[in-house]
N, C-alpha and C positions, 0 to 999 in steps of 0.2 A: 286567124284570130289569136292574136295572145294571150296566153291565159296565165302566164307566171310575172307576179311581180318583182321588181330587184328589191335588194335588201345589203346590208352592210353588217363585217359583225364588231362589234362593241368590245375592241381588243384592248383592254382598256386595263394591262397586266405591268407593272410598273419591276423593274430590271432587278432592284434592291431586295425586291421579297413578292413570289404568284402567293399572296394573302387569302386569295378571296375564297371563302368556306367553298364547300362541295356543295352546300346544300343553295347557295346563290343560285338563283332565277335566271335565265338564258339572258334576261334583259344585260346582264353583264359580257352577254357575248356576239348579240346581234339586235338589230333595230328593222324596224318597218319604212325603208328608203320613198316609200310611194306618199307623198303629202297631198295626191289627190283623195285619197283612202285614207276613213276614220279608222284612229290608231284604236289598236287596243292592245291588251295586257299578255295576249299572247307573241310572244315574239321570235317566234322560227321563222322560217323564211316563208314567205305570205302567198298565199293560194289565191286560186279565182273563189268569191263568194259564190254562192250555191248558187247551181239554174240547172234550167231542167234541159237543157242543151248540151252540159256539157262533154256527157258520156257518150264516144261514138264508135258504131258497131266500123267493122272493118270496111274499107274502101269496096270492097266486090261485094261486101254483101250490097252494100248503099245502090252501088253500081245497077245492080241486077234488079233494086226493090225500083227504083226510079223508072227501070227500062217494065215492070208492070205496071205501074203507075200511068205510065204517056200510053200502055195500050188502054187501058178503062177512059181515059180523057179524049182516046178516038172514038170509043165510043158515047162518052156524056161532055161535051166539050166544056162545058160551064157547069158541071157538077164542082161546087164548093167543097167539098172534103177532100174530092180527089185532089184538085189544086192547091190545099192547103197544104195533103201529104206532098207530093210535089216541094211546095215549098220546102216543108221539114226537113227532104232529105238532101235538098242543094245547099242549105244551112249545117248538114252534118258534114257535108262534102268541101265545104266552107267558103261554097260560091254563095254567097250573103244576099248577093244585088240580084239574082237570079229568084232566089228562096222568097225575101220579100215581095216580088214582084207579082210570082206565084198567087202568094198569101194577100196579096191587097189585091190583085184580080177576083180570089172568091169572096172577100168583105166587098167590094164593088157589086158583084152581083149580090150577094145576099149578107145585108149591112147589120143584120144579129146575128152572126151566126158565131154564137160562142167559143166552136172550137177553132174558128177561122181566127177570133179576138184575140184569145187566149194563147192560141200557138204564134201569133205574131210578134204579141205583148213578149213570149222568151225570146224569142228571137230579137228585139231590141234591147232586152237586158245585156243578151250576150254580146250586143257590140254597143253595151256602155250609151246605151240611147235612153235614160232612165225616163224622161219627160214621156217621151213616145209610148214606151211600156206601160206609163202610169196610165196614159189616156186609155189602151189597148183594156187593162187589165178592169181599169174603173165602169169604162164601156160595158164590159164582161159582165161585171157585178150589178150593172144598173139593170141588165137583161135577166141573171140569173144569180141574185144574190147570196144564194148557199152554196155558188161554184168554190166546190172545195181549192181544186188546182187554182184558180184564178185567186184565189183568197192566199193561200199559199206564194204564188209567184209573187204577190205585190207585197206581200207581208215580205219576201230577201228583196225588193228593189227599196221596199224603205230602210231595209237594215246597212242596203250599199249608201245609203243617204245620211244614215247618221238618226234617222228616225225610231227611237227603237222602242218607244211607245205606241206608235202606228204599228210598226211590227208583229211584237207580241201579240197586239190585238188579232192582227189577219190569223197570224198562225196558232194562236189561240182556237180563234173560230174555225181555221182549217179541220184542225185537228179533232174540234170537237164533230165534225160531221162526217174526216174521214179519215182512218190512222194510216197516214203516207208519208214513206222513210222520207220525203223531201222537205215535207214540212218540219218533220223530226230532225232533220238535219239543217234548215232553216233556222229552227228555234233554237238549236244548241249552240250555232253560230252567234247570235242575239246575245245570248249567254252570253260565249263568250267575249264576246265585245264587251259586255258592264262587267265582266271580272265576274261570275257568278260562276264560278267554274263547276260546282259540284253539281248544279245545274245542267250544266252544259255537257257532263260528263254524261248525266241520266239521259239525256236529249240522244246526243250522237250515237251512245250508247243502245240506243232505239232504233235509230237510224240506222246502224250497223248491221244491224238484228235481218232487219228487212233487207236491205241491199248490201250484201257483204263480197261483192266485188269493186264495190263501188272506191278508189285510192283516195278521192277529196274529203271523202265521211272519216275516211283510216287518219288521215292527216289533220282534220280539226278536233280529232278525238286525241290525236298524240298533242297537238297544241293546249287542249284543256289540260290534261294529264302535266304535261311542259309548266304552265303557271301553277298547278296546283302542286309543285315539287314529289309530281312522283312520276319519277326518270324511269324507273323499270316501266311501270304500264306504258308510259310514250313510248320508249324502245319496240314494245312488244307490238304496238298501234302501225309505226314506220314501218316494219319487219311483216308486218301485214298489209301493206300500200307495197311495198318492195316484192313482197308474193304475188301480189295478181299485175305488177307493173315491172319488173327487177330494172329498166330502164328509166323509171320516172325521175329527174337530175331535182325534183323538189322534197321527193321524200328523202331519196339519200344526202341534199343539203344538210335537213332539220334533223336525219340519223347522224348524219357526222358530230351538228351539234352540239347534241345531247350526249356522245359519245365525248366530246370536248369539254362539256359540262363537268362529267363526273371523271376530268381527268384518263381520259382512254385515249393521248394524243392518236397512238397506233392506226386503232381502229377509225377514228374519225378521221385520219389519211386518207385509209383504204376508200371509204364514201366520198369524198372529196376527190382524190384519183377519179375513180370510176364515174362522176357525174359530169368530169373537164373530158375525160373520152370520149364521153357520148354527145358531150356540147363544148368544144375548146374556147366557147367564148362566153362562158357562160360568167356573166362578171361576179354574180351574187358564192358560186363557188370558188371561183380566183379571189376574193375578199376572204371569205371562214379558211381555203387551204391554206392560206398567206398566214391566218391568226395563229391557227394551228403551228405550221412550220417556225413562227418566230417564238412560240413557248418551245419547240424542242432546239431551240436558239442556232435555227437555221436562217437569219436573217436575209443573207444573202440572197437566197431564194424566196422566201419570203416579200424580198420588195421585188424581184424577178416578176411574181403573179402578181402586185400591183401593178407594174409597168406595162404590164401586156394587157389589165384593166382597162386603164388611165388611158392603153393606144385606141380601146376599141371604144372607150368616152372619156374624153379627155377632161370633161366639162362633170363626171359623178363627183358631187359631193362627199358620199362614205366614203369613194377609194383615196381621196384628200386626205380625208381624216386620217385612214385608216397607213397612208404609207408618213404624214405627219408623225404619229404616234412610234412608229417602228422608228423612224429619224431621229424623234427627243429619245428613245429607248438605246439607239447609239451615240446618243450626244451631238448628234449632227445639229443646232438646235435652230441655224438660221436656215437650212434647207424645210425642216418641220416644221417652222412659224412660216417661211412663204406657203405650204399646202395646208394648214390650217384655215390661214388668213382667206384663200380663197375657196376653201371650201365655204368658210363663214361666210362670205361674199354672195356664193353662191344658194344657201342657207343660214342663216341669220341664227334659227333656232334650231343650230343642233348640238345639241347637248353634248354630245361626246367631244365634237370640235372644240367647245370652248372649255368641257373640264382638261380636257388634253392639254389645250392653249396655254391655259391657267397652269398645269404643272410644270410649263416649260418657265410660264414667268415667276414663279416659285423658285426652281430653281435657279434663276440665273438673278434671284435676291428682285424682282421687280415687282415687292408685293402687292404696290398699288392696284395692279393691272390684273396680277395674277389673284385677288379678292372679286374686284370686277368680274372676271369671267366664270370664275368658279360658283360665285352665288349665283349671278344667270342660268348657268347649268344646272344650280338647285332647284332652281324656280323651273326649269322645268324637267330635271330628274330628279325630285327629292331625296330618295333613298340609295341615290350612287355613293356607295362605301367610300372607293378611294377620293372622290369630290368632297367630303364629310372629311377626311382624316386633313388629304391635303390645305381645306381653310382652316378648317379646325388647329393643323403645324402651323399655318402663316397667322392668326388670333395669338397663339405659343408665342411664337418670334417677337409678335408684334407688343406682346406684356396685357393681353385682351383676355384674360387668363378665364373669364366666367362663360364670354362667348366659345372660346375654345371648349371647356367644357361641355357647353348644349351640344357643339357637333363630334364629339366622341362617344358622349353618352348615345344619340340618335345612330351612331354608325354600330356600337357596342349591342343597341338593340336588335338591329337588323341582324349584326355579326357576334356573334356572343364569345367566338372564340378567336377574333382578330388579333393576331397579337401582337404588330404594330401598333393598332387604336390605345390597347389596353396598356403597352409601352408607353405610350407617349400620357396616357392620362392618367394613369401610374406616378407622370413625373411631375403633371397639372398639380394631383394631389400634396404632390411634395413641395412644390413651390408654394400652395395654399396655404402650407403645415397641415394639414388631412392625414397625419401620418400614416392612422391606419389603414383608411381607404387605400390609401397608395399603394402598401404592404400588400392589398387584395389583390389589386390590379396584376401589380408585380410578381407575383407569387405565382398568381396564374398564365402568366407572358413565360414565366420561366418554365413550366410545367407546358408549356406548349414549344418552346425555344430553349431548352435548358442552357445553350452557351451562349446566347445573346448578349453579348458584353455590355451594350448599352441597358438592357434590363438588372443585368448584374450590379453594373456601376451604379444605376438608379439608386436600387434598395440599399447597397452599400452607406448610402447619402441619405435611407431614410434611418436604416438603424441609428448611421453616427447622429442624425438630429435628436432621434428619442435616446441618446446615451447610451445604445445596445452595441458596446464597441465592438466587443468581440464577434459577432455576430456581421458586423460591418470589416469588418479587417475578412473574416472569412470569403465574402462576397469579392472583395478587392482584388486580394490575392490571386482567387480564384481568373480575374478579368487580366492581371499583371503575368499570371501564368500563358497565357495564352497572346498576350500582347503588351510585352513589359516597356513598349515607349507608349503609354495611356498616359499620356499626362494631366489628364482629370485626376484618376484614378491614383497615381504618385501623390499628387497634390491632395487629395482626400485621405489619405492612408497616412499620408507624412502629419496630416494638421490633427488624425486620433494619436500617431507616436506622441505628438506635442500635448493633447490633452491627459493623456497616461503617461505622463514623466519620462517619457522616453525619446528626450531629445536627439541623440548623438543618431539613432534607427531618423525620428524627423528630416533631420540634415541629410541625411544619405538620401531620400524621396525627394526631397524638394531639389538638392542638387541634379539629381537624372531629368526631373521637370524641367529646368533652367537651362538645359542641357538639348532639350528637343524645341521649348522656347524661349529664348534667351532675354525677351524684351517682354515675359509677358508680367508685368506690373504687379498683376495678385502674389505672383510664384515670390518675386522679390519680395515683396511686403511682408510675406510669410516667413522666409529666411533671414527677414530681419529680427522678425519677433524668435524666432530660433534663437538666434544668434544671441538676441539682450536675454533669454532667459538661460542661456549657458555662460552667463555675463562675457558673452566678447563684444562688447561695446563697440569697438574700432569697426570691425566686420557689420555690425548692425548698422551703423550710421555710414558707412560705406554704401550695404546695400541699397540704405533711406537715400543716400544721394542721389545713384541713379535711380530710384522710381520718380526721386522730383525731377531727375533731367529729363525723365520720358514726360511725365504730367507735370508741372511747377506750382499750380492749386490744389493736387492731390493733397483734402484735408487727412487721410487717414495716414499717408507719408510723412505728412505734417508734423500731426497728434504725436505720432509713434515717435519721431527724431525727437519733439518736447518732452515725451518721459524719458527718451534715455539722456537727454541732456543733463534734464532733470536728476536722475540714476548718478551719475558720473559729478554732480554738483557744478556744473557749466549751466548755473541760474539765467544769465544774459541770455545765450543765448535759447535755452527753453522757453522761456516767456517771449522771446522773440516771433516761435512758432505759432509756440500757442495762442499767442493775441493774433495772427493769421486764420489760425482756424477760426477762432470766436469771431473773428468778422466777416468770416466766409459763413460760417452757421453758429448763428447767436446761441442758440440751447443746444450748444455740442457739450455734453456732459460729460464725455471722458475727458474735455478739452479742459472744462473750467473746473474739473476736479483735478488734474493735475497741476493747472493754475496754480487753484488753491492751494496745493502741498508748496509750490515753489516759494509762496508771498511765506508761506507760514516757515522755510526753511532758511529767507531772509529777513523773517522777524519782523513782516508786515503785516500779520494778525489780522489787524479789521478787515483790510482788502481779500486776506484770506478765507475769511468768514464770511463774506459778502458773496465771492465766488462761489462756496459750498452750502451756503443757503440758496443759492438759485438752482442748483444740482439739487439738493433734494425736495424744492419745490416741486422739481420733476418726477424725480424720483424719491421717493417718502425711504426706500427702502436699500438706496443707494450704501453699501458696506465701508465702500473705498471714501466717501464722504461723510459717513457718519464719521468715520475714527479720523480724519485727519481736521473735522471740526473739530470735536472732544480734543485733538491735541491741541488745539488752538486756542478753544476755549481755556484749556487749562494754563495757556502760557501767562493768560493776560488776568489769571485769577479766579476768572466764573466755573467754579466748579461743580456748583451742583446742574449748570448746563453740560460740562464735559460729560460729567457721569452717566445725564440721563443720555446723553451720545451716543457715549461710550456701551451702557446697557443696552440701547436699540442695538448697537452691533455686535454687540456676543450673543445676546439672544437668535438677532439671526443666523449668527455662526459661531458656534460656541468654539471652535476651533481658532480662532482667529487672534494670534499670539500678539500683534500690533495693541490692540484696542486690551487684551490683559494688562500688558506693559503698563502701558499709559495709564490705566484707571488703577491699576496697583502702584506708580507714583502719587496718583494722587491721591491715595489711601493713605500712604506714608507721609506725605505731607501734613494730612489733617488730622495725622498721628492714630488711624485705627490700620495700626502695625499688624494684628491677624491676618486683617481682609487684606490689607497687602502685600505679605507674606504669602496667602493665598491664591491670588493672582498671579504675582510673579515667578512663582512655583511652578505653575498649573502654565506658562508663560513659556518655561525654562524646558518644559517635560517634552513641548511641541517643538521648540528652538532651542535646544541647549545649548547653542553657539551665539544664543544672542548676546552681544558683553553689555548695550540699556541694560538689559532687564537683569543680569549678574552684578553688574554696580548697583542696581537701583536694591535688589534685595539685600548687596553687603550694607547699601544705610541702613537698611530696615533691620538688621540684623546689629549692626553698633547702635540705634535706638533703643532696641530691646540687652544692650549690653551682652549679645551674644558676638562679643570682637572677634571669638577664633573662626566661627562661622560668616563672619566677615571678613576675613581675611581671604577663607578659603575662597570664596565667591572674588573677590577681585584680583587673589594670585591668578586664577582661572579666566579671568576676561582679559587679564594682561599675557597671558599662555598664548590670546586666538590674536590679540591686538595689543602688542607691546609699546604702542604708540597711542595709547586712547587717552586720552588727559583728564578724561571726568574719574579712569579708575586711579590712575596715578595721582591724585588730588586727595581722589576718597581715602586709598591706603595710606598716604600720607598723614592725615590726619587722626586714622585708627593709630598707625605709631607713635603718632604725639600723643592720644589718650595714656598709650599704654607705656609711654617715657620713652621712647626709642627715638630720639631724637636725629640721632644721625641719619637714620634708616629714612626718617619720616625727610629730612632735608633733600636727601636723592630723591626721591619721588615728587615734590611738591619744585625742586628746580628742574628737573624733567616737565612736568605738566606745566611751567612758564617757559619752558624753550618752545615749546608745540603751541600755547594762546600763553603769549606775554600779558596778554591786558585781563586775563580772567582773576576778578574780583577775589573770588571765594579761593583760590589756590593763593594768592598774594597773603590774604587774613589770615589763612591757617599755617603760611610759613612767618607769618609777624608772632602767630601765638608761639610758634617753635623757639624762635632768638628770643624770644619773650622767654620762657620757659629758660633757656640756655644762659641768659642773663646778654643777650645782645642787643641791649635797649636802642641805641642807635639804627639798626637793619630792621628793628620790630617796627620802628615806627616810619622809617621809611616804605617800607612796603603800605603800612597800614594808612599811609599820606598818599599812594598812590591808588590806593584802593578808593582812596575817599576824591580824588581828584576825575578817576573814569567815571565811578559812580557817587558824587556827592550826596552827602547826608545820607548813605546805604547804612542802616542801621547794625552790618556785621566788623564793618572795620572799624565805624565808633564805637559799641560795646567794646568790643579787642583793642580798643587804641585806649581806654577809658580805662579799663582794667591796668594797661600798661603804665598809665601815667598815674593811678592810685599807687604802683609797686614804685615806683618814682617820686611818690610824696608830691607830685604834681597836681595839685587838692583840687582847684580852682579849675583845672584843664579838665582833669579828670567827670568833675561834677556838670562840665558844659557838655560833654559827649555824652554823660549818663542819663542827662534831661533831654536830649535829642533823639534818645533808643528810645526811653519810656515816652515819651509824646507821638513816637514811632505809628502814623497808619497801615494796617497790615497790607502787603500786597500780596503778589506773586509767590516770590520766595522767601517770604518772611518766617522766622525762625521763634516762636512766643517764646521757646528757655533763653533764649539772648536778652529778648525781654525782663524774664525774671532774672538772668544774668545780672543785668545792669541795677535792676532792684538793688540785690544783695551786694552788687560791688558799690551802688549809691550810702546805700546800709551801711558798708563797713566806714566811706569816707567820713560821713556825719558823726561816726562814734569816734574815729581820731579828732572830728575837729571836734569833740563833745556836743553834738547840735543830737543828743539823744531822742527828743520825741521826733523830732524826722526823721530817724535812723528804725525809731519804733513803728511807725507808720509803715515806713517802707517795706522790714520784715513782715509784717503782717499780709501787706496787701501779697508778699511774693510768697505766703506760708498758704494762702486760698487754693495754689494751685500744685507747691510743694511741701507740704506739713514736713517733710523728714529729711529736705536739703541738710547736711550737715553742717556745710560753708554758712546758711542762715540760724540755726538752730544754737552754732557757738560764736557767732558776734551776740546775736539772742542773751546768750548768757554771759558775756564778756562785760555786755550796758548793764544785765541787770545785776551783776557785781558791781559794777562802778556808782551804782543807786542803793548796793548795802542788801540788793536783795537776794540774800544767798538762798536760801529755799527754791525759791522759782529757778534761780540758776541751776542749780544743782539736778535741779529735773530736765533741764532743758540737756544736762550734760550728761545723765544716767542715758538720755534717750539715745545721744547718737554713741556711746557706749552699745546698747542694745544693737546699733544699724550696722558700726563696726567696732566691733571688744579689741583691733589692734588697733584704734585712735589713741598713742599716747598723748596729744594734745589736749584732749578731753579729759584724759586719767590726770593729767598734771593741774588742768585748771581744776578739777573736782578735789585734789587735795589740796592746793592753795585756799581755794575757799575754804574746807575742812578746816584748815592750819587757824586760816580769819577768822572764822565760825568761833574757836576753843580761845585763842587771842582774846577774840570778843566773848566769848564766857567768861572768862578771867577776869577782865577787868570788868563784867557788871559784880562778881565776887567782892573783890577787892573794895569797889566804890560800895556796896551793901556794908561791908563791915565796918569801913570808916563810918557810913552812917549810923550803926548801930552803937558805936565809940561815942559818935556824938548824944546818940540819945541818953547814954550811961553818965552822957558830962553834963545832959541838960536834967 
C-alpha cells in the first residue's frame, strides 16, 4: 500500500533578487501534486489521511500473532472475531486480498457483527475503497449507533472526500462518547483542511498527548504549525516524527522544507541527502533538493535531480514546471517554455506553471500572453507575491498605472517588506505625482537595499519633481558613483544643472548620456535647450536637426527649433515650425505662444493677439503670454489692455524684468514719468544689461529734463550695444536739446546707416540742419519721413516749424492744421500737438490774423500755462493791440521761469519806453487842451 503522496516544490525564486520575506508560507516552496486529494492550506509534503491501519507492529511480531490466531481457528473454525483478527493482521502484513477475505468470511457468517463491520470498513479506507468503507461503517452505525470507533473512521473517510461537515459531525460525536487520539487526530486534520489551524493545533495537540509515537499525528501537527507561521514548533513536531522514525523520507522532506523556508539551505541539504539515500527515487525529494541546490546557485545539479525525476516520470507535471523554471532562471527560455507548456498540457491549473510561463513572456516583452497566464494563476493562487509584482510590472509597462497599483498594494500586504514591490510602486507613485507616498515607498526600499540604484534613481526623480534639488543631486550622485554610465541618472542630474543655472555642469551630463546613447531623442532634445540657453544657437539647431532626422513630427523638436529661430530673428522660418506644430496639436500653447511673439516681432499684432488669446484661454495664468500680449497691445495703442496684461504678469512674478520694461514704456508714454521711472528701475536692478529698458528710462529721464541722467543711461546701452539705433537716435536728439549739434549729427547718421527708413531718427536729424540753418537737408529728411509715413504728425510739426523759420506762411499753416486735427495713435506725441499750436500762434501773429493767433495760445496754455515760446508771442499780440499791461505780465512771468531771458528783459523795456512815449504825449495833448480852454 502506498502511503506517501508526491508533491512539487514552488521554486518560484526569481535570479534578480530571492525577495520573498522569511515569514512566507511554505506555499511559496511546495504544492500538493495529488489532484485526486482535497487541497488544503497546508503544504508540506502530504501524508496518508488518518486510518487506523496505518501503524504497523514489526513483521515477526505480525508473523507470530497470525501463527496464534490460525491455532484458535483450529479450534472454532467459524468463530468471527478470530477471523476478523486474522484478517487484521494479513492487512498489517499487506496481503490486502487475504485480510479481506478473512473479514467478509466472519460478516458472512455473522452479518452484525460490529467489530467484523468496523475493522473492514479501515481496511477499505486504507486501500482508497471509500464507497465500501462508507457502506461498512454505516452498516456499523445502523447496528450500533454510539460506536465510537465506527463514528470516528467514517468521520476521516468523509474528510478524504472533501465532506467536512459530515466529518466534524462523526467526530464530534466520536469524541463526545470516547476521548480516542484517532478521532483527536481525525478532527485536527479537518481542521486543517478549512485553514482553522489553531484548531487543528489543539486537536493533534491531543492527539499527541495520547499516542506519541505515533510519526502521522508529529507531521500534521508540524503541517498546522507550517500554515500558522510558526516554523520553530513545526521543526520541533518533524524532529519528533524523525525520533521515533529517523528513516521516514516524509518527515525529513517537510524538515528540509521548513529548514528552506527560513533560509537554512545547509541544513535542508542534509534532509533532502538523507531521504534520496534511503529512497534514490524518491521524486517529491529530487524536486525540494533540486529547489534547494538552485538558490545556493548550483544549477547544474540542480536540473541533474530533475532529470533523473523526469527519467523515473517522464509524464510529472511539477518536475516540468519545476526544471521550466530553473531554464527561464538561466535564460534558456525556449527549453523552459517547451516544459512549462507541457507541463500545462498535462495540468491546465497549475498555477506555478503558468505564473512561471507568464515571467518568461514578460520578459521576452510578450505582454499579451504573459497578462494571460499570470492572472489565471491569480485566480487560482491569489496571494503569489512574485505573480502580483510581475503583472502588476507588466500594468507599469503597459501605462495601466491604477491596475498596477491594486497589485503591489495586494503583494505589499502579504509582503510588507518586499523591496522590489515597494520599488516599483514607489515609482507608480511618481508617475501619479503621489510625491509623497513615493518618498514612503522609497525611503523604505532603501532602508532595506540601501544601494539599489534603481531606488536611488527613483527618489532622485521625486525630489527633482518637488524642487528638492539638492537632495535629488545627493541621490544621483550617490547612483553615478557606483555606475557612472546611468544614463537615466546623467540625464536627470544634467536637466537639475539646467534648472540651477548651471549650464556648462548640464553639458558635461548630457554629453556622457549621448555618449552611451547616441540616437536617444530625449538626451538631444535636452542638449539642445542647453545649448539655446548658453545662447549657442548653431549647436542647438544642429542638435534639433538630428532629433527631426530620427522623428520628422517630433512637435517638441519642432516647438524648440521655432523659438530659437525665433531667438536669432529667422521669422520665416520659425513660423514655418511652428504652424507644423499647431497642425499637429491645435492647443500647443508653447507653439502659439511663441507664434504669437514672432507675428508681434513682424508687426502683425492682431494675428499676434489672436494667437495669445487662445494660450490664455487655456491657460488664464500663462506669464510668457500675458507680457508679449501687453507688448502687443501696446504697439497698436490699447493700453489700458497692455497694463492690465502687463499687471497679471508682475503680480505673478514680480521678478519678471520683460513685462516691467514694457509697462514702464507705457507709463512714459502716457506721461506718468514716476511710475515709469519706477519700473524701469526696478527693470534695470534684475537686468542691468538690458539697453530697452536703459533707452527707454533715458526718455524718461529727458522728459523729466533730467538730460545728464539721460545721457548716462544711453552712453551705457551703447557701452553693451554700440550698434542699437533706438539709443543712437535717443542721444542724438538729447544733443540737439542741449545744442550739440555736431555730436547730435554722428549719432542720428549712424542710427540711419543701421534703419535707413526709421521716421523718428530722419525728424530729429531735419530738426538738427533745422537748428544749423541747413533748410535744404531739414526738409529733405522731413519729405522723406512724410513719404514712409504720410501725414505722421512728427515730420509735419518739424516740417511746419521749418517752413514758419522760412517765412513759408501758407505751407507752414497746412502742416500745422494736419498736427492739430492729428488722431492720436500709437506713438503720438501731444507736445508736438501743442508744438504746432504755438508755432500756428506765432504764424497768425506775422500774418496779423490776431484772434486766431489768441485762440490758439490759449487752447495750448490749458495744458502748458508757463511755455515760454507761448507766453511771449502772448505778449508780442498783446503789444501790437496797445495792451501793454497784460503784456508786461505775460513778460514778468517768463522772467520768473528764466531771469536769463534777455528777450523778455528787452521786450519789457520797449514796452516800458512805449508806455512813457505814450505818457507823454497824453501830457502834452492835456495841456494843449487846457491852452484851449484859456482861449475859449
Amino acid at each position: 500500500m502506498e502511503l506517501n503522496r508526491q508533491m512539487s516544490i514552488y521554486q518560484h525564486q526569481p535570479e534578480d533578487e530571492a525577495e520573498s520575506s522569511t515569514t512566507a508560507s511554505l506555499s511559496s516552496l511546495s504544492r500538493l501534486s495529488d489532484q485526486s486529494r482535497p487541497t488544503t492550506k497546508c503544504t508540506t509534503a502530504s501524508h496518508t489521511s488518518t486510518r487506523r491501519m496505518s501503524i504497523s507492529p514489526k513483521p515477526s511480531t505480525l508473523e507470530k500473532t497470525l501463527a496464534e490466531k490460525y491455532t484458535l481457528l483450529t479450534q472454532e473454525p467459524n468463530n468471527p472475531k478470530v477471523l476478523t483478527d486474522i484478517g487484521y493482521v494479513y492487512a498489517m502484513l499487506g496481503n490486502n486480498d487475504q485480510g479481506l477475505a478473512k473479514i467478509s468470511r466472519a460478516i458472512s457468517i455473522d452479518p452484525y457483527n460490529v467489530h467484523a463491520l468496523r475493522t473492514r470498513g479501515d481496511l477499505y479506507h486504507n486501500l482508497d475503497e471509500f464507497e465500501n468503507a462508507l457502506k461498512d461503517f454505516n452498516q456499523t452505525l445502523s447496528i450500533e449507533p454510539r460506536n465510537a470507533k465506527a463514528l470516528g473512521s467514517r468521520g476521516s473517510v468523509y474528510s478524504v472526500l472533501g465532506k467536512y461537515e459530515e466529518a466534524l459531525k462523526d467526530l464530534n460525536d466520536s469524541l463526545e462518547i470516547e476521548d480516542d487520539s484517532f478521532a483527536w487526530h481525525s478532527r485536527g486534520e479537518v481542521y486543517l483542511k478549512l485553514g482553522h489551524y489553531e484548531k487543528a493545533i489543539a486537536d493533534l495537540t491531543r492527539a499527541a498527548h495520547y499516542d506519541q509515537t505515533n510519526t502521522e499525528i508529529y507531521n500534521h501537527l508540524a503541517d498546522a504549525y507550517n500554515a500558522n507561521h510558526q516554523y520553530g514548533n513545526a521543526l520541533s513536531c518533524y524532529n519528533n516524527a524523525l525520533q521515533i522514525d529517523p528513516d521516514n523520507t516524509i518527515s525529513l522532506i517537510n524538515r528540509g522544507s521548513i529548514h528552506r523556508l527560513i533560509k537554512d539551505n545547509e541544513k535542508a541539504l542534509v534532509d533532502f541527502n538523507h531521504a534520496l539515500e534511503i529512497s534514490p527515487t524518491q521524486i517529491e525529494a529530487l524536486r525540494h533538493r533540486s529547489g534547494v541546490l538552485r538558490l545556493l546557485n548550483r544549477n547544474k545539479e540542480a536540473l541533474a535531480d530533475l532529470e533523473v525525476a523526469l527519467q523515473l516520470e517522464p509524464n510529472d507535471a511539477p518536475t516540468l514546471a519545476n526544471r521550466g523554471e530553473i531554464y527561464r532562471s538561466l535564460q534558456r527560455h525556449e527549453e523552459a517554455l517547451t516544459d512549462l507548456n507541457r507541463a500545462l498540457e498535462l495540468n491546465p491549473e497549475d498555477s506555478f506553471a503558468l505564473i512561471t510561463r507568464g515571467r518568461i513572456y514578460e520578459y521576452l516583452q510578450n505582454y499579451e500572453k504573459a497578462e494571460k497566464d499570470l492572472s489565471r494563476g491569480l485566480e487560482l493562487k491569489p496571494n503569489d507575491v512574485f505573480a502580483l509584482r510581475t503583472r502588476g510590472q507588466i500594468y507599469y509597462i503597459r501605462g495601466r498605472c491604477g491596475e498596477a497599483l491594486q497589485d503591489f498594494n495586494i503583494a505589499l500586504e502579504i509582503e510588507p517588506n518586499n523591496a522590489f514591490a515597494l520599488r516599483i510602486r514607489g515609482r507608480l507613485y511618481y508617475m501619479l505625482e503621489r510625491y509623497e507616498e513615493a518618498l514612503i515607498d522609497l525611503n523604505k526600499a532603501l532602508e532595506l537595499k540601501p544601494d539599489n540604484g534603481f531606488a536611488l534613481r527613483t527618489r532622485g526623480r521625486v525630489f527633482f519633481a518637488l524642487n528638492r534639488y539638492e537632495e535629488a543631486l545627493i541621490d544621483l550622485n550617490e547612483v553615478l558613483k557606483s555606475n557612472p554610465k546611468n544614463s537615466l541618472a546623467l540625464k536627470t542630474r544634467s536637466r537639475i544643472y539646467q534648472l540651477t543655472n548651471r549650464p556648462e555642469e548640464a553639458l558635461i551630463d548630457i554629453d556622457k548620456a549621448l555618449t552611451i546613447e547616441p540616437i536617444n531623442i530625449n538626451a538631444i532634445l535636452n542638449r539642445a535647450e542647453i545649448y539655446q540657453s548658453l545662447r549657442r544657437f548653431d549647436d542647438s539647431l544642429s542638435d534639433l536637426a538630428k532629433a527631426l532626422a530620427l522623428e520628422p513630427e517630433n512637435n517638441l523638436a519642432l516647438k524648440n527649433r521655432g523659438e530659437v529661430y525665433r531667438m536669432i530673428g529667422q521669422y520665416d522660418s520659425a513660423l514655418k515650425d511652428l504652424n507644423k506644430v499647431i497642425e499637429n496639436e491645435n492647443h500647443n500653447t508653447f507653439a502659439l505662444a511663441n507664434r504669437g511673439e514672432v507675428y508681434r516681432m513682424v508687426g502683425l499684432y492682431e494675428q499676434s493677439i489672436a494667437d495669445l488669446n487662445r494660450v490664455i484661454a487655456i491657460e488664464p495664468n500663462n506669464e510668457f503670454a500675458l507680457r508679449i500680449r501687453g507688448a502687443s497691445y501696446r504697439m497698436i495703442g490699447q493700453y489700458d489692455l497692455a497694463l492690465a496684461d502687463l499687471n497679471k504678469c508682475i503680480s505673478l512674478d514680480s521678478d519678471n524684468a520683460f513685462a516691467l520694461r514694457i509697462r514702464g514704456n507705457i507709463y512714459r508714454m502716457q506721461g506718468f514719468y514716476a511710475d515709469a521711472l519706477a519700473d524701469l528701475s526696478d527693470a534695470l536692478k534684475k537686468e542691468p544689461n538690458d539697453t530697452f529698458a536703459l533707452c527707454t528710462r533715458g526718455k524718461v529721464y529727458q522728459s523729466l529734463h533730467r538730460l545728464d541722467d539721460a545721457i548716462t543711461d544711453l552712453d551705457r546701452a551703447l557701452d553693451l550695444d554700440g550698434y542699437n539705433a533706438f539709443a543712437l537716435r535717443c542721444r542724438g536728439n538729447i544733443y540737439y536739446l542741449r545744442g550739440r549739434y555736431e555730436e547730435a549729427l554722428v549719432d542720428l547718421n549712424k542710427a540711419l546707416q543701421l534703419e535707413p527708413g526709421n521716421v523718428w531718427s530722419l525728424c530729429y536729424r531735419g530738426e538738427v540742419n533745422h537748428a544749423l540753418g541747413l533748410y535744404d537737408k531739414s526738409i529733405k529728411d522731413f519729405d522723406k519721413s512724410l513719404s514712409i509715413k504720410p501725414g505722421h504728425w512728427f515730420p509735419l510739426a518739424s516740417r511746419g516749424a521749418l517752413f514758419r523759420s522760412m517765412e513759408l506762411y501758407k505751407e507752414a499753416l497746412s502742416d500745422f492744421d494736419l498736427v492739430i486735427s492729428y488722431h492720436p495713435e500709437d506713438d503720438f506725441d501731444e507736445s508736438y500737438q501743442r508744438k504746432a499750436l504755438l508755432n500756428r500762434a506765432s504764424v497768425y501773429r506775422v500774418l496779423g490774423r490776431y484772434p486766431e493767433a489768441l485762440l490758439d495760445l490759449e487752447e495750448s496754455f490749458k495744458k502748458e500755462p508757463n511755455n515760454i515760446f507761448g507766453l511771449m508771442e502772448h505778449a508780442i499780440i498783446l503789444r501790437q493791440q496797445g495792451q501793454f499791461k497784460k503784456a508786461l505780465v505775460d513778460l514778468a512771468k517768463i522772467q520768473l521761469l528764466d531771469k536769463s531771458n534777455k528777450h523778455a528783459q528787452q521786450a519789457m523795456e520797449e514796452i516800458k519806453m512805449l508806455m512813457r512815449s505814450q505818457a507823454q504825449q497824453h501830457i502834452v495833448e492835456d495841456d494843449e487842451s487846457d491852452e484851449s480852454d484859456d482861449d475859449g
